[in-house]
N, C-alpha and C positions, 0 to 999 in steps of 0.2 A: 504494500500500500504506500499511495509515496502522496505525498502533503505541497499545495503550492498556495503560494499567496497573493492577491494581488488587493491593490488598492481602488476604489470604485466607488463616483457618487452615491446622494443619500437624497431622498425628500420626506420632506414630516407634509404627510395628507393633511386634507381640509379636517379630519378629525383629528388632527393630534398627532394622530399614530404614526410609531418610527417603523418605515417601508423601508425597502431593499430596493433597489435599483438595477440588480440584476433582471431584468426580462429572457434572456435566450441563453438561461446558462446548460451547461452540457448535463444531460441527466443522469448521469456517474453523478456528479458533484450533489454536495451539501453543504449550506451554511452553516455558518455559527456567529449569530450577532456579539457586538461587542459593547465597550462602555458607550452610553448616547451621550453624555456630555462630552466625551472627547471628540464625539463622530459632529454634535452639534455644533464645535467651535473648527474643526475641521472641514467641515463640508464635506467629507469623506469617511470611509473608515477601512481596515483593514479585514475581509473578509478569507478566512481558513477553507481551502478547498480540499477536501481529501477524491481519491479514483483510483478503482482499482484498474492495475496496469503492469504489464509487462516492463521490464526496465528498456528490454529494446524496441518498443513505441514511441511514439513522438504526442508529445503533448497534443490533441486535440485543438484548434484556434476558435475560438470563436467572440462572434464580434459581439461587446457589452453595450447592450444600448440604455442612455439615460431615460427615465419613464416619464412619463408626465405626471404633472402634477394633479393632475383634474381628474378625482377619481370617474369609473365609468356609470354611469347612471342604470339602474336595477331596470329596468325595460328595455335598454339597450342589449345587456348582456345576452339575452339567450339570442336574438337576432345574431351576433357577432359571432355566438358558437354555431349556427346552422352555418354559415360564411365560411370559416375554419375547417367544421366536417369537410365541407365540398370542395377543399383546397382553394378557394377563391383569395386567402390571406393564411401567413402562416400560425403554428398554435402559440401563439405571445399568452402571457403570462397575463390575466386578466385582474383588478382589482377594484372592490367596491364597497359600500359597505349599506349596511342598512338592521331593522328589527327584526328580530325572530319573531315570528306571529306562529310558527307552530314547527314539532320535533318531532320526528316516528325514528326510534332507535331500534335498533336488531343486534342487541346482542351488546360488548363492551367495546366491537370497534368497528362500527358501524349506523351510521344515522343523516338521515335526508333532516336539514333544515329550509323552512320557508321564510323570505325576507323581504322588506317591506319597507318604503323611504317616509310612509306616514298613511293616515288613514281619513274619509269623511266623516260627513255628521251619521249618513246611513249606518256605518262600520263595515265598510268595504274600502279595498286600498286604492289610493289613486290610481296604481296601476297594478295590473298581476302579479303577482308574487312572482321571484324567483326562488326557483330551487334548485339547490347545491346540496353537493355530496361530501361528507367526512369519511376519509377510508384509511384507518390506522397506516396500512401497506405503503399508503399513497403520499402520506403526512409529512414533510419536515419538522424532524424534532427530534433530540437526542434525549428523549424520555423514556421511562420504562410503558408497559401496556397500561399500566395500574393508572401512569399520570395523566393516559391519553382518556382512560375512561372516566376519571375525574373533571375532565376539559368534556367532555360529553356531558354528563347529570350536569353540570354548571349551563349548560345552554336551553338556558329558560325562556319561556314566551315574554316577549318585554325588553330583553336584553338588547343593547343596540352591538355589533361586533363589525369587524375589520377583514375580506377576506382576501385571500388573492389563491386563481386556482387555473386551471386551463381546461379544454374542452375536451369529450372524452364521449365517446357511445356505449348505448346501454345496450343487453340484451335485444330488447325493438329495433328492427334496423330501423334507420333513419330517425333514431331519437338520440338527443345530445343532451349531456347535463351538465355543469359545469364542479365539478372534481376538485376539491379545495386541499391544497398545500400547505396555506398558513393561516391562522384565526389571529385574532386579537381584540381582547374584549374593550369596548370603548364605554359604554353604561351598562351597570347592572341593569336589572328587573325589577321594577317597583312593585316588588310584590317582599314583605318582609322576612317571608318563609323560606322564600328563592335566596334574598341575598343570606340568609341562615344557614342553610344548605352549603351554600359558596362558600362562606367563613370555616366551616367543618372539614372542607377538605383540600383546606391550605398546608402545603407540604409541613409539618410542628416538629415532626420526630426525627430530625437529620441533625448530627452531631453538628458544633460550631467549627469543629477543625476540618469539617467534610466541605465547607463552603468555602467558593473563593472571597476574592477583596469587589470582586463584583457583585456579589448575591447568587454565584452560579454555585450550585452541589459538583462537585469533582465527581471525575472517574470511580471512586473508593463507595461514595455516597450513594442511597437511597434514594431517587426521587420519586413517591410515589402519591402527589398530590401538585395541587395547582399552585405557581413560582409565584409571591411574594408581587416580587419586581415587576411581574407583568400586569400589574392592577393598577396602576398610578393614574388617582384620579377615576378610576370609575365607579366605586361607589360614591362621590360627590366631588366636587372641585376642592372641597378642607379635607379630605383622605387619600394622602398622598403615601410613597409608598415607606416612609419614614412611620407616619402614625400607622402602620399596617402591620409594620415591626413591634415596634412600641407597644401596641395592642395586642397583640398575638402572640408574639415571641417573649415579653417582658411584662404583660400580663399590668400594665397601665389603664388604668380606668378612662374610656374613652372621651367620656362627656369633661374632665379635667382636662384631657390632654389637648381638645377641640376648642375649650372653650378657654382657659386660661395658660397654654402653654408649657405648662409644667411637668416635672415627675417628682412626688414625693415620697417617702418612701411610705407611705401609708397607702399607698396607691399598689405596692409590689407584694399583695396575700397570694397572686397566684402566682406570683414570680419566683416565690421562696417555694410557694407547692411543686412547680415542674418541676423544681430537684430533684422531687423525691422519686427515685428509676425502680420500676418494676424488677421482681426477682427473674423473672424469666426472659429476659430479652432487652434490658437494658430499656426499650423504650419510655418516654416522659409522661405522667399520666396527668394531662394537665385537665383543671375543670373552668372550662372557661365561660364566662356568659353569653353566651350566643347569640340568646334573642334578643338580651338586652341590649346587645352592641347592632343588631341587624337594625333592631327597632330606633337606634339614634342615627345610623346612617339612612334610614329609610325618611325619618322626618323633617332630615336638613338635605334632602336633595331638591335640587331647583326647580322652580316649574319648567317642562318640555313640552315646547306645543304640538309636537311631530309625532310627538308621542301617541302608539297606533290603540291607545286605550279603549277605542270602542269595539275594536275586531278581538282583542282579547275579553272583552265582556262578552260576547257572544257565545267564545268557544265552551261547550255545554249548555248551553243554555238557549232556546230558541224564541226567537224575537219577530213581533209582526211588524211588517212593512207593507203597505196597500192591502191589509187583509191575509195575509200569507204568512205563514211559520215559517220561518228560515232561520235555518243551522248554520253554524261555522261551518263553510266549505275551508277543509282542510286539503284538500285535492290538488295538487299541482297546474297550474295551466295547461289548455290543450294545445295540441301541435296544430300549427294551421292546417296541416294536409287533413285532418278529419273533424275542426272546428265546425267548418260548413260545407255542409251536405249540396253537391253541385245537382244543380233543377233536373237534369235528365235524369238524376236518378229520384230525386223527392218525385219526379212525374209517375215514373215507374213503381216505384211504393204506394204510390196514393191511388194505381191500377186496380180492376176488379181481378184481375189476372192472378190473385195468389190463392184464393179462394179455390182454386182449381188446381193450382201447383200442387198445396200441402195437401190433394186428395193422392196424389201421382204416388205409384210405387218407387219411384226411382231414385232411392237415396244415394249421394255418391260418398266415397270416398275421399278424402284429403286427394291422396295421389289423381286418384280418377278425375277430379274436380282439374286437377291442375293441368293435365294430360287433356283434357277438352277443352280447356282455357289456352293452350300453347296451340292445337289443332285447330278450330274453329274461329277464336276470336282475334289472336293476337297475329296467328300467319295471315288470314282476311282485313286485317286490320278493322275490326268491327267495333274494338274496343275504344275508337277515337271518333268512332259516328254516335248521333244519336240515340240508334239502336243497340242496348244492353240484352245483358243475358240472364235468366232468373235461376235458379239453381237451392237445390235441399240436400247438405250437407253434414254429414257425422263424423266427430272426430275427437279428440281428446285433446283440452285446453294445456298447452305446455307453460306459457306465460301469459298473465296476464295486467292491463294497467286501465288503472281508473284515473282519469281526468276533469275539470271540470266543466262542470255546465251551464246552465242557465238556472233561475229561480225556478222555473217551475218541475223541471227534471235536472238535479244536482250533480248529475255524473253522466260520463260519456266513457265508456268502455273499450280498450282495442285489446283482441285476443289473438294470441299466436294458435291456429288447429295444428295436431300434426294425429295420422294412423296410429299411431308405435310409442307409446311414452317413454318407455323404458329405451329404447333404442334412441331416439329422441335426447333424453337425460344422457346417455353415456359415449353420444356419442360425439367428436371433435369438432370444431366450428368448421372446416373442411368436409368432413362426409356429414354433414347432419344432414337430416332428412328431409322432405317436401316441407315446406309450413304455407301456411296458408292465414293471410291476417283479414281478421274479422271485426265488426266496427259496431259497436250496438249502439247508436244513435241514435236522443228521444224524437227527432224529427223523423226518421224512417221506422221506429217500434212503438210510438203512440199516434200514429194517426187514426187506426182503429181502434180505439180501448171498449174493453168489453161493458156491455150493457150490464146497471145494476150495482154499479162500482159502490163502494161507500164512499164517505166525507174522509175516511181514512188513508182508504188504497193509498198504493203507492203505484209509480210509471211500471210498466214491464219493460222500461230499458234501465232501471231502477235495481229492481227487483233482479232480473235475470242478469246485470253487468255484477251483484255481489254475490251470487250464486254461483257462477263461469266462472270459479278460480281455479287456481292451476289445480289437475288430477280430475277435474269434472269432465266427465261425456257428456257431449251435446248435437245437439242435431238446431242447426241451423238453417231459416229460408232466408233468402236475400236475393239482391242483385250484384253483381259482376262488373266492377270498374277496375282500374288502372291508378294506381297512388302518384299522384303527380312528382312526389318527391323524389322515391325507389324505381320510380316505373314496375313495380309488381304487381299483381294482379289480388286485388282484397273484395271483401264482401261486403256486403251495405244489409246488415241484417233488417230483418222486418218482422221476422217471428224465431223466435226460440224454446227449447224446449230440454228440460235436463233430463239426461238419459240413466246417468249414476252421480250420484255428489259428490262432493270431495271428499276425502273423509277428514277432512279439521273440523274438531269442536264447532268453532266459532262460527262455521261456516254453516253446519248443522244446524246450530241453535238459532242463525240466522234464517233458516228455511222456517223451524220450528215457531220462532216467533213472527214470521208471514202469514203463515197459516194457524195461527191462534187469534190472530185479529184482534186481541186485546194487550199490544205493548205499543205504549205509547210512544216511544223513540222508533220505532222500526214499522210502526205501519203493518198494514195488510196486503194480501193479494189471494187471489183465487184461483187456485191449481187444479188441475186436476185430479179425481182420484187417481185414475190410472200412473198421472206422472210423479204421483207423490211417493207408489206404491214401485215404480220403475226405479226412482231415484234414490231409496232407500233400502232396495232389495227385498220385498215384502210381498206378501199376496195379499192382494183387495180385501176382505175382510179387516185384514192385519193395518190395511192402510185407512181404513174408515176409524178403526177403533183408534190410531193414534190421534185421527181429525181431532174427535172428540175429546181426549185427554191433552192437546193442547188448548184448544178452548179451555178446557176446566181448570186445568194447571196454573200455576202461579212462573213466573219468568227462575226462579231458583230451579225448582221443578223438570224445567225445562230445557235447563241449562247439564242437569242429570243424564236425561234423557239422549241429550245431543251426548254424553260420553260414551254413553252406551251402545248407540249407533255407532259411533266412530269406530270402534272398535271392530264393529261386526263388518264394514265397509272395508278394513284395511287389510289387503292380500299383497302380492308380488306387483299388480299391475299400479298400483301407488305407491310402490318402495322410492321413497326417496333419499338416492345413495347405491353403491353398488357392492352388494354381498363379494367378498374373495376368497380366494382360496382356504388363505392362512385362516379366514373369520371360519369357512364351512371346519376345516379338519380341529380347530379349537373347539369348538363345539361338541364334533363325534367324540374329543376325544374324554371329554369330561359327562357323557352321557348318562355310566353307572352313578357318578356322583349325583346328578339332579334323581335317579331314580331312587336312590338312598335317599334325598331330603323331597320329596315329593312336594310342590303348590298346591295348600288349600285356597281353594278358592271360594273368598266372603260375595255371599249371592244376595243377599240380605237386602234390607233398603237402605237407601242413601241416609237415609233420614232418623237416625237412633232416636228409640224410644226413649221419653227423660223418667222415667219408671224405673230404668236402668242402674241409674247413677244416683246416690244419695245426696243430695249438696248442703253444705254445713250451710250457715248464717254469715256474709259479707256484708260489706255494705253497698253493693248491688240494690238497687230495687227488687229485682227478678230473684234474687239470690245465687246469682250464676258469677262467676269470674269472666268469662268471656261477653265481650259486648255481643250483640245481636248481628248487624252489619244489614247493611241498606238491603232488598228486593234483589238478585238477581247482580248482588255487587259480589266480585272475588271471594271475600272474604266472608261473604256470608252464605255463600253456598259451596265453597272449597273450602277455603283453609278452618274455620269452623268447625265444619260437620269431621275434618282431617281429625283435627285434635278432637274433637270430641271420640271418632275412633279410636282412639290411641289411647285414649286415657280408660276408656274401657277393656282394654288389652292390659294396662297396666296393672289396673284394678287386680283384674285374675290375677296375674303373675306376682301381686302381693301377697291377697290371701292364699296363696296356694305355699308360702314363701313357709317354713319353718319357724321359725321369730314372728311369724305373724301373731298379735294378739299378746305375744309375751312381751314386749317392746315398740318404741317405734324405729321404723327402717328408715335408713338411711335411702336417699335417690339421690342420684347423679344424672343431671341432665347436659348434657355433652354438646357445645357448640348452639347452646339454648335462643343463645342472642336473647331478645328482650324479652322471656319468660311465658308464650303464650303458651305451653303445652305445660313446664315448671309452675306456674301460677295456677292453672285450672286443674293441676293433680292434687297442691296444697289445698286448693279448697275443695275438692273432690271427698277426698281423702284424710282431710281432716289433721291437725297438729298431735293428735295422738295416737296417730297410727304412722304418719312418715313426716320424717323432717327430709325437705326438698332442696336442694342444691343445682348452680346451675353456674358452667365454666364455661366462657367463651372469652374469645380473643379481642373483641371489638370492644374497647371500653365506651362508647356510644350506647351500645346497646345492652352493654349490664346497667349503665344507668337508668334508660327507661326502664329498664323490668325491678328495678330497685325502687322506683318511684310508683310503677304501677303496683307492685305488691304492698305496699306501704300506703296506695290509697284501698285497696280494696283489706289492708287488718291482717293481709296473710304473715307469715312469719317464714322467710324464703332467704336461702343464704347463695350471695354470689359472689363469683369471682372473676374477674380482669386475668386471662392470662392464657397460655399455648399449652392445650394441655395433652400436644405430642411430646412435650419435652421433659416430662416427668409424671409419675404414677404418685404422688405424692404431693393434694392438690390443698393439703390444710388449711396452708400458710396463706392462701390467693384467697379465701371465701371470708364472706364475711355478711353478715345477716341486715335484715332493713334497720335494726335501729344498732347500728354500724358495730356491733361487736362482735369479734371473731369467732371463725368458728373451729374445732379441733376436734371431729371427727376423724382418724385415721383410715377408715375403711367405709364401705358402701354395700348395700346391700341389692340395689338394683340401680342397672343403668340405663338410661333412655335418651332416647337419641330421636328428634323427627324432620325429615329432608337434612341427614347427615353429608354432604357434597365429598364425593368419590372417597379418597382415603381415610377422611373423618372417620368416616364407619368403622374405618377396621382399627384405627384410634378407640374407638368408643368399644369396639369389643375386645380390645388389650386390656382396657381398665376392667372388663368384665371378668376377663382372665384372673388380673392381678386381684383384683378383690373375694374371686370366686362368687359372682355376684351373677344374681341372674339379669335378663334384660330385655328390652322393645327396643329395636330400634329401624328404621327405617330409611334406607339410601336412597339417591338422588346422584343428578350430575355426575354419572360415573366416571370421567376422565378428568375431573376435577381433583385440585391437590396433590398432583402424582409425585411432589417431591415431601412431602409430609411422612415420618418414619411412626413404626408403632413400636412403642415403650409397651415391652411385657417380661416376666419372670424367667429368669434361664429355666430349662427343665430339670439340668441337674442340681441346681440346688432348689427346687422345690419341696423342701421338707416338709415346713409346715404354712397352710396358710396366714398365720400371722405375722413371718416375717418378709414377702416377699417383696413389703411396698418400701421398708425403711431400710433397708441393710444395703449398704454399697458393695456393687459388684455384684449384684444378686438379679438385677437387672441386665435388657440389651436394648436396642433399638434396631427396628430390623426394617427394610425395603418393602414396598406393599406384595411386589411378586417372592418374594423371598419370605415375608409371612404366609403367602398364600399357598408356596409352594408348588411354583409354576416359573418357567422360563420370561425375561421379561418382554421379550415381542411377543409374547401368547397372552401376555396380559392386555397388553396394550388393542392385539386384534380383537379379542373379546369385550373391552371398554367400547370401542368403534362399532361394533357389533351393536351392544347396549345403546347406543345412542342415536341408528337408524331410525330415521321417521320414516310413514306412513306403511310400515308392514310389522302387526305386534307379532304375527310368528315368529320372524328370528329377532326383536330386539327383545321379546318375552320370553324367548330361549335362553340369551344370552345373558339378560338379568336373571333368569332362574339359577344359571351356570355360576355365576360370582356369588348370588344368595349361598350359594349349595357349599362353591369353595370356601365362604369365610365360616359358615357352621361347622363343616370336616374340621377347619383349623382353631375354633374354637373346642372343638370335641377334643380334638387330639392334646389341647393342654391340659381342661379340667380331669381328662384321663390320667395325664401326668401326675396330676395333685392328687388326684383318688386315688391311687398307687400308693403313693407317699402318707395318706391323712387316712389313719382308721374309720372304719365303717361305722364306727357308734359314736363318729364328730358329729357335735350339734350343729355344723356347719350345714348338714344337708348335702348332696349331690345333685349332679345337674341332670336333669327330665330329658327327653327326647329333644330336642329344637324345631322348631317347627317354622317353616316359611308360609307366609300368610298376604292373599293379596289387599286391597282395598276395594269396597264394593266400586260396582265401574263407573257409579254415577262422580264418584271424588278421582278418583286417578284409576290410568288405563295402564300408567306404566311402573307403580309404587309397590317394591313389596314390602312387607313388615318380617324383618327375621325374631323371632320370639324365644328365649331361653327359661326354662320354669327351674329355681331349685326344691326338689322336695327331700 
């Protein structure tokens, strides 16, 4: 790698922001900005080019051009990138800046922002939004992944930011997006929660020797949160990035330091607290006030008149205008080539002529379609006259994009068909297969709407553009043009019809709640039996009797229901991802094992009876530790009814427990974060039957479960700290009304959505304790470099000594606990984590279920060897793998250990 340097103008934008001047640098190369007041009184600065290269290469030349200062105005930009796609100008480096009015993230590195130069009185933008793309891969920045997903959660609606990026295609031929390189925030979010948020995950934990004299983390250092340095000025014009220090790093009282300039040392209580370093990892455990500082930046920022305040009131929330509900279109702008529908073909739609078509047998084919569009219309050149072609097509949606529309139909649909999904999916952008793009238009799919509609209905271009996501069969009628852009040959639908759904949840419960006509956010439509019973894999009977149970059902309900389906839809022809080799023979070869630990399978209802569970007196109104959670919101029809399963699991595996009734039991709740499964066991279960314990790493989130146990009277001890790194978790817990705690051992462990190696974390301590346990995995490939602390075998003499005694202890690799080579591990995680086919990712989680109970088996064997049979310790029960009924999870199992 060899290192060059050169020296190169500098502009500070109309916002402030310190820009880079390079525009056409070579794509090997990366920056690294340096001090801005040097570069400020210089008019230059010195920028570090690293490229990997041969020594016997020749430097690359390329010409530096100074940029302009005039950033490019947000409605300009996407015009500039169709220009660029079509080679008409080269790809320059583009920058602009404008409000986030809306975020859809996928994942930690990955997320489309909408932006916005201001908004009217209506709450719509002066002009369309543009939308740009954040792509770790793509990103400059010498951060780790943690810092980039912290610069993601921080990009709030409201936010004004800085970008510069260049143009890029997407999947859709002929759609351009513009692909961002560099952010930089210019105003927070006036929302006081958001800048709270921000303050949380400013880099606090990086040693002072790891920084340079610039505010940069060295090579050596950590950076796993948002820089300090890069905030100057955007939480207000008086928080600069001195009181950002001040406040954060030195724990100065903000409204002193804003308002009088000072530091006194009366001001430094949490300054003398970060000292105090955790036992397990050195890091600072600082408590800082958060809200209170968000809540003074929030009420001394300035008034902003651009500020797009009224389109962020909307989003959720629907607003009449001339009569009409109207939602936050969060929807990207449409591409002009399918914006408006050209008259030859609206004549053609608005024909008696289809009426006749969709009686015609003659369904085509994607290929076939495209094979009589190359022969008939485009050799004839027919496709450029008046005269169109009508055509009824079936095919399987590979991609698909929603755009928007107008008020009275909010979305405008383009669909990639192709024959062959899977062939389709795997195969190179070189040989991929026929596609065929499809345009569901509310001017070509509502000129007919069906008689009888309610005040509810919703468009059938509506309806069927959120239906046709990718993995859906459909059968299409339309007409037959020519895309001005591509020159390809796409369809101008006019009637549609789903042959099979997708199988995503949301997509489900999207149909589910069409045809229950009682959810007020989604509106109705009237399907047919036949195609409800088509699209769900069902016979007539089966599909009349669901009609009626969404009608009756409540959106929670229904939201069950759509799991349940999903599940029964997903085979090979919706695998998304590609089964291999190493994944099929890992599999065969761990077979005997799944048949040793066999899946029961919970068929039960979603919906636990409360007859079940005793609950002590809180001070709940209801009596419940857990809140209720809105209609048909996450949490109240998932994560809920989760814990509430769980805790009935747990329940068993108490009373079933030896010590039960003579004592109360110890629990250990492993990676609890803020206590909702730990909090509804203490009150479940009552202060005199188990004292409840709960270790997680995140001191954010022991705080909240510290505060929510403490409003609700429980008595719940928790601990700040990594508790791969020791079986010996005394010292770290500590109870609501802050006194230690000094249990040495545990008697049962639990664990729910434990992420990949966690789990087998949480069954080491089971190990070590001889303890039995619930617990429940998640995110299989998650964690993989996390070790599990367990008991050597040979000295497992007795179980009393194997948590305290040095050397009595190892720390061992997840495949090395498991007892498997580590690519076998690795292909079975990938295996695990295949969407849309639960036969092999239900294999595959059965298969790690199975190996980490063998490996549990095989130590508590070790101990029963070693520990007389007439220990009141008890011995450990069969183990047993347990799934969740399907309305809560499709993919969750529950491994369960009982001692009797």
């Amino acid at each position: 790698m060899r290192a060059f340097k050169l020296t190169v103008p500098y502009f500070i934008s109309s916002a402030g922001a310190f820009v880079p001047s390079i525009k056409n640098y070579h794509p090997l190369f990366y920056y690294q900005k340096l001090d801005k007041s040097t570069c400020r009184q210089a008019k230059s600065y010195t920028v570090s080019f690293s490229a990997y290269r041969n020594e016997e290469e020749t430097l690359p030349t390329r010409e530096i051009v100074r940029a302009t200062e005039v950033l490019t105005p947000l409605h300009e930009v996407t015009p500039i990138l169709h220009q660029i796609m079509k080679g008409e100008m080269s790809n320059i480096t583009i920058a602009a800046r404008g409000y986030i009015t809306h975020k859809r993230s996928f994942g930690s590195a990955l997320a489309f922002i909408d932006l916005v130069e201001s908004d009217n009185e209506e709450g719509t933008p002066e002009e369309p939004p543009l939308q740009a793309l954040l792509k770790r891969q793509a990103y400059n920045h010498n951060s780790t992944k943690s810092a980039f997903s912290s610069m993601l959660k921080s990009l709030h609606p409201g936010s004004m930011v800085y970008i510069e990026g260049h143009a890029a295609s997407t999947k859709n031929v002929g759609e351009v997006i513009l692909l961002v390189n560099q952010l930089n925030f210019i105003k927070a979010s006036r929302n006081p929660e958001n800048v709270k948020g921000m303050l949380n995950r400013f880099n606090l934990d990086v040693d002072p020797s790891e920084v340079n004299e610039i505010g940069k983390v060295t090579a050596s250092g950590t950076k796993s949160g948002l820089a300090i340095e890069e905030f100057d000025q955007v939480f207000g014009p008086q928080i600069n990035c001195d009181v950002l220090s001040q406040v954060l790093l030195e724990g100065v009282d903000v409204e002193d330091l804003v308002q009088n300039g000072i530091l006194s040392s009366s001001n430094t209580t949490v300054a003398r607290e970060k000292n105090k370093q955790s036992k397990t990892g050195g890091q600072v455990n600082r408590k800082l006030p958060y809200a209170k500082i968000a809540r003074f930046f929030w009420n001394n920022l300035p008034p902003d008149d651009k500020y797009p305040s009224s389109i962020l009131a909307m989003k959720g929330n629907a607003k009449s205008v001339n009569g009409d509900q109207l939602q936050y279109n969060a929807l990207p702008p449409c591409p002009s080539n399918i914006k408006n529908v050209p008259l030859k073909i609206l004549n053609a739609c608005g024909s008696n002529a289809f009426d006749a078509i969709m009686q015609q047998s003659t369904i085509r084919t994607v290929e076939e379609a495209l094979d009589e569009i190359a022969t008939n219309l485009i050799t004839e050149g027919r496709m450029d006259q008046a005269q169109v072609e009508n055509m009824i097509i079936s095919g399987w949606v590979q991609n698909r994009r929603r755009f928007q529309g107008d008020n009275s139909a909010p979305s405008i649909a383009s669909l990639e068909l192709v024959d062959d999904l899977m062939a389709a999916e795997n195969a190179s952008e070189k040989d991929s297969p026929n596609r065929l793009k499809c345009i569901l238009h509310p001017d070509c799919m509502n000129l007919k709407l069906e008689e009888g509609s309610g005040p509810t209905s919703i468009k059938p271009s509506n309806a069927y553009g959120h239906l046709a996501s990718k993995g859906a069969r459909v059968s299409l009628c339309g007409v037959i043009s020519r895309d001005e852009i591509t020159q390809r040959p796409m369809l101008w639908v006019t009637k549609a019809r789903i042959e099979r759904s997708s199988w995503r949840p949301a997509v489900i419960r999207y149909f589910l709640d069409l045809i229950s006509g009682n959810s007020a956010e989604t509106g109705s439509y009237q399907f047919e039996v036949e195609e409800i019973g088509a699209a769900l894999d069902m016979g007539h009977s089966e599909a009349l009797e669901l009609i009626q149970n969404c009608k009756n059902n409540g959106t929670t309900q229904r939201q069950w229901q759509a799991a349940e389906l999903s599940r029964k839809l997903q085979d090979e022809s919706s695998r998304m991802g590609k089964v291999t080799d190493d994944m099929k023979k890992v599999l065969e070869d761990y077979s005997a094992l799944r048949t040793a630990y066999p899946v029961e399978h919970d068929d039960s209802s979603a919906q636990l009876s409360k007859s079940k569970l005793d609950v002590i007196q809180t001070r709940r109104r209801n009596g419940s530790s857990l809140r209720k959670g809105s209609e048909g919101s996450r949490f109240g029809s998932k994560k809920k009814p989760q814990v509430e399963w769980m805790v009935a699991q747990i329940k068993g595996v108490v009373e079933s427990h030896p010590a039960f009734g003579l004592r109360p039991l110890n629990i250990l709740d492993v990676g609890g974060g803020r206590g909702h499964l730990a909090n509804h066991v203490a009150s479940i279960l009552g202060k005199d039957t188990v004292n409840v314990h709960v270790i997680d790493i995140d001191s954010r989130a022991v705080n909240n479960g510290m505060k929510d146990a403490e409003r609700k009277n429980l008595e719940v001890y928790y601990g700040q700290g990594d508790a791969s790194n020791t079986l010996n978790l005394s010292s770290l817990l500590q109870s609501t009304d802050g006194s230690g705690e000094n249990e040495s051992s545990f008697d049962v462990i639990i664990a729910l959505h434990a992420c990949g190696v966690l789990t087998d974390v949480a069954l080491g301590h089971a190990v070590a304790n001889h303890a039995a346990f619930v617990i429940t995995p998640c995110c299989f490939r998650s964690n993989p470099k996390l070790m599990i602390t367990v008991p050597k075998k040979e000295e497992l003499e007795s179980v009393e000594t194997i948590i305290d005694v040095e050397g009595q202890t190892e720390a061992l690799s997840a495949s090395t606990w498991l007892g498997m080579k580590e690519d076998a591990l690795l292909s079975l995680t990938r295996a695990a984590e295949i969407q849309g086919d639960i036969d092999i990712s239900g294999l595959a989680i059965h298969t790690l279920c199975a190996l980490r109970a063998n490996s549990v088996a095989n130590y508590f064997n070790a101990i029963d060897s070693k520990v007389s049979a007439t220990s009141s310790e008890g011995h450990l029960n069969k183990i047993r793998i347990k799934t969740f009924p399907l309305g809560l999870s499709t993919r969750n199992y529950c491994i369960v250990g009982e001692i009797r």
